[in-house]
SEPASE-793020 format. One record per atom (N, C-alpha, C): x, y, z. Coordinates in steps of 0.02 Angstrom, whole numbers, plus 50000, padded with zeros to 5 digits. Example, Ala and Ser with C-alpha at 12.3 -4.5 7.8 and 13.67 -1.06 7.14 Angstrom:
<sites>
506604971650390
506154977550390
506604983550390
506424988850354
506844994750357
506455000250394
</sites>
This chain:
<sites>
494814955949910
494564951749857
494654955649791
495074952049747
495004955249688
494484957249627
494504963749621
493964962249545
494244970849518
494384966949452
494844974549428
494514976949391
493684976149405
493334982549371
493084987849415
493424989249499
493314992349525
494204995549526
494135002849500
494795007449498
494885008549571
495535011249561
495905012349633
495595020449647
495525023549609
495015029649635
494385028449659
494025022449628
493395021649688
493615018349736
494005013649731
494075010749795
494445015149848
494795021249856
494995026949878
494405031149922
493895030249873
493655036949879
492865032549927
492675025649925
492345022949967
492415024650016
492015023150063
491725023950134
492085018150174
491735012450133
492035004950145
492065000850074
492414996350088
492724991250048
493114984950066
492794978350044
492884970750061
493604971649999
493624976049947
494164974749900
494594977749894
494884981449967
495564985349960
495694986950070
496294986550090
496404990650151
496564997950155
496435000250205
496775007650198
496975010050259
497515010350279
497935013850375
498075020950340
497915024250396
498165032650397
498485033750444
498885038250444
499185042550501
498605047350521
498725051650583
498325056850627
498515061050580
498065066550593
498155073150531
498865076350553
499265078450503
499935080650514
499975088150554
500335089850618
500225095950650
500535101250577
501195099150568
501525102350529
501645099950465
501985102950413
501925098750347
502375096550338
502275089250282
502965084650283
503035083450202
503435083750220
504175082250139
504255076850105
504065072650071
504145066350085
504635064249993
505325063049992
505465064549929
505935059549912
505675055049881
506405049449867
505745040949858
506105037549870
505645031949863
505455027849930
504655025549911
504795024050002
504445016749982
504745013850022
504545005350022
504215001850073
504044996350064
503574992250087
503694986550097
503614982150148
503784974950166
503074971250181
502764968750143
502144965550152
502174960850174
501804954750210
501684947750197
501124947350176
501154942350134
500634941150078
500464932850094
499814931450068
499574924350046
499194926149981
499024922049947
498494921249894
498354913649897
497644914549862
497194906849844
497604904249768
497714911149744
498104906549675
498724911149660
499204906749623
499744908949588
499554914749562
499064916649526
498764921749472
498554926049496
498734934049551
498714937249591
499044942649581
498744949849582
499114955049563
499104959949659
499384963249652
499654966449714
499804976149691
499144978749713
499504985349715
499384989949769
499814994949788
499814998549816
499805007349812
499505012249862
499615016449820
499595022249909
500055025149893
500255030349959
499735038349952
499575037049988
498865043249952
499005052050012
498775055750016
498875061650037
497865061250074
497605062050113
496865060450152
496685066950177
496165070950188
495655067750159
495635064850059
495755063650043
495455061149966
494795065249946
495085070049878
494875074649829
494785071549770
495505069749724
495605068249672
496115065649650
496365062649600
496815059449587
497505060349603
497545069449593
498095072849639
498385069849702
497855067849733
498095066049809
498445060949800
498735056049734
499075048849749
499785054349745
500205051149798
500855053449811
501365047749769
501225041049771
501455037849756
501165027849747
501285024849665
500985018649670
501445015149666
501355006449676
501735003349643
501244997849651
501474991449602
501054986549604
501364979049574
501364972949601
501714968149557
501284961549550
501444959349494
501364949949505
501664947249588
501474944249629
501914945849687
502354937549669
501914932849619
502304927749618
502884928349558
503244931449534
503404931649486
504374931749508
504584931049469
505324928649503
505654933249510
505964934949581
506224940649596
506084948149649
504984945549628
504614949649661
504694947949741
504534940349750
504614937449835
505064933449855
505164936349913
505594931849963
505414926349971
505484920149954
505124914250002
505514910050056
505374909950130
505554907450165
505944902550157
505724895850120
506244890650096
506684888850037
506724883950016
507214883149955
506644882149908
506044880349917
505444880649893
505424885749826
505174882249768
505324887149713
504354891049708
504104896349678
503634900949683
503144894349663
503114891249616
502984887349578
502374880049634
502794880549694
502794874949748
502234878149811
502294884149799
501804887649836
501064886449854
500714884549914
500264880149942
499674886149942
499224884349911
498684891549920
498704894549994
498564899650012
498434902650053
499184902950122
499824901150071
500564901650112
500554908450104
500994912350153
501114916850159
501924917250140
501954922950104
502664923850084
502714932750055
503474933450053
503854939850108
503744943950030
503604950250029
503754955249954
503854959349985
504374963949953
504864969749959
504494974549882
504144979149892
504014983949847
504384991049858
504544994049807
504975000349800
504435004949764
504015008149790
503415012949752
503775019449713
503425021049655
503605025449612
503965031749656
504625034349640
504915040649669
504405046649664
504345050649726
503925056049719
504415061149753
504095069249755
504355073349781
503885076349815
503395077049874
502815080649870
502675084549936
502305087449942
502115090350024
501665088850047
501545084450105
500865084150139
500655089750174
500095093450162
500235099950219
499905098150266
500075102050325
499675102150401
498935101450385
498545096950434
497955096250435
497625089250376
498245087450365
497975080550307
498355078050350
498345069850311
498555063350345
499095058250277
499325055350285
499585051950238
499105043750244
499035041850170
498875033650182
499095029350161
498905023750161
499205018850125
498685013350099
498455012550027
497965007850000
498345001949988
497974997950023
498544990949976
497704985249943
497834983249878
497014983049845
497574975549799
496984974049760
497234968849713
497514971649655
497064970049588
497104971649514
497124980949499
497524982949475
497264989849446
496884989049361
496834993849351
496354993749281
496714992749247
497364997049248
497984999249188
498684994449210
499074992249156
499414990149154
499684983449173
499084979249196
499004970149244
498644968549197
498854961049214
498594957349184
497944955249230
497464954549189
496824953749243
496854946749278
496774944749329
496524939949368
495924937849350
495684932149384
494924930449392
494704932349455
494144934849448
493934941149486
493594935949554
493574939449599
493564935549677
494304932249703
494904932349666
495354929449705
495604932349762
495684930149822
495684933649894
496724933149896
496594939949921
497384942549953
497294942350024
497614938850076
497594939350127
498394941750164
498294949150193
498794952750211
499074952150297
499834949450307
499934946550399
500044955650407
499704959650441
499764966750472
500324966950523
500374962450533
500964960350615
501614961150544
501904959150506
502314957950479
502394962450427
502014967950415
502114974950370
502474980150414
502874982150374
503234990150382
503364994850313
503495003350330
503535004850280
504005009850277
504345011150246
504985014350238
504975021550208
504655027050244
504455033850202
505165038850187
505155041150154
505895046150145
505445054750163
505665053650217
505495058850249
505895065450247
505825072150228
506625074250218
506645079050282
507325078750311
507505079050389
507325075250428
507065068850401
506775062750447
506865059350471
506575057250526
506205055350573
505905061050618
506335063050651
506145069850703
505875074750628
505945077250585
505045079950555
504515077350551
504775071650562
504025067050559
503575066550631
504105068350681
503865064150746
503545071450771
503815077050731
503535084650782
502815084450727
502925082150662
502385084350625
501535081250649
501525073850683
501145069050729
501055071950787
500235071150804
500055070750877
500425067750887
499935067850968
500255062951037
499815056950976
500045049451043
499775042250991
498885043651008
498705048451060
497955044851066
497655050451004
497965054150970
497365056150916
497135051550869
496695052250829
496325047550800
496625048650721
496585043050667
496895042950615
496335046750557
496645048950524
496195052850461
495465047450447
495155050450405
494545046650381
494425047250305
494575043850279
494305046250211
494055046550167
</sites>
């Protein structure tokens, strides 16, 4: 649910929150590289056209602002931003349809070290740089239909020695 008088550092740094998601990886055995741009395939719905979308790749446990590795954030209806399934122009869009966005988050260069986790916030409005919404408009995210594209460097296999086995448990933060 949107309301962009709550920053992406509190909503980070909460316990819980109705106004942002957050998936982690298991704490990293070894440390990872992560340097180039890494992307995102969301499915998205909104209640209205007037809907901001951001994201932000964070480094966990969460300290300080330091820990954002990488943001990005868009109008998701805006031309160019989404895929839409049909010939259907953005314009034609039925509240609460779901439709495809491709985000490319800010290039970073950074190190996660051993014993952190990497995350991923995906929230509405940020403070800076959006245009504000009217506050309560609901983003509803298909989880079945997200992937994310990390630039791992020597990756995959650094990534796969740097991860438990699957039954460890994901960071907390």
């Amino acid at each position: 649910m949107d309301n962009f008088a709550f920053e992406g550092v509190q909503l980070i740094a909460a316990k819980w929150s109705n106004r942002r998601l957050i998936y982690a990886t298991p704490e990293f055995q070894q440390d990872v590289h992560l340097s180039d741009v890494a992307r995102l395939h969301v499915r998205v719905a909104t209640e209205s056209l007037a809907a901001n979308l951001s994201v932000w790749l964070v480094s966990l446990p969460w300290t300080n602002s330091d820990n954002v590795i990488a943001k990005c954030w868009t109008y998701p209806t805006n031309a160019g931003a989404c895929k839409i399934s049909s010939a259907r122009s953005v314009t034609d869009l039925m509240p609460v349809e779901f439709f495809d966005v491709e985000l490319a988050l800010q290039p970073e260069d950074q190190v996660i070290p051993a014993g952190a986790c990497s995350g991923l916030m995906i929230f509405s409005s940020k403070t800076y740089f959006t245009v504000y919404t009217d506050s309560g408009t609901m983003l509803t995210v298909d989880l079945g239909a997200m992937s994310i594209k990390l630039p791992v460097v020597s990756g995959v296999q650094s990534l796969r020695r740097a991860l438990p086995s699957v039954s460890e448990r994901a960071c907390a933060s």
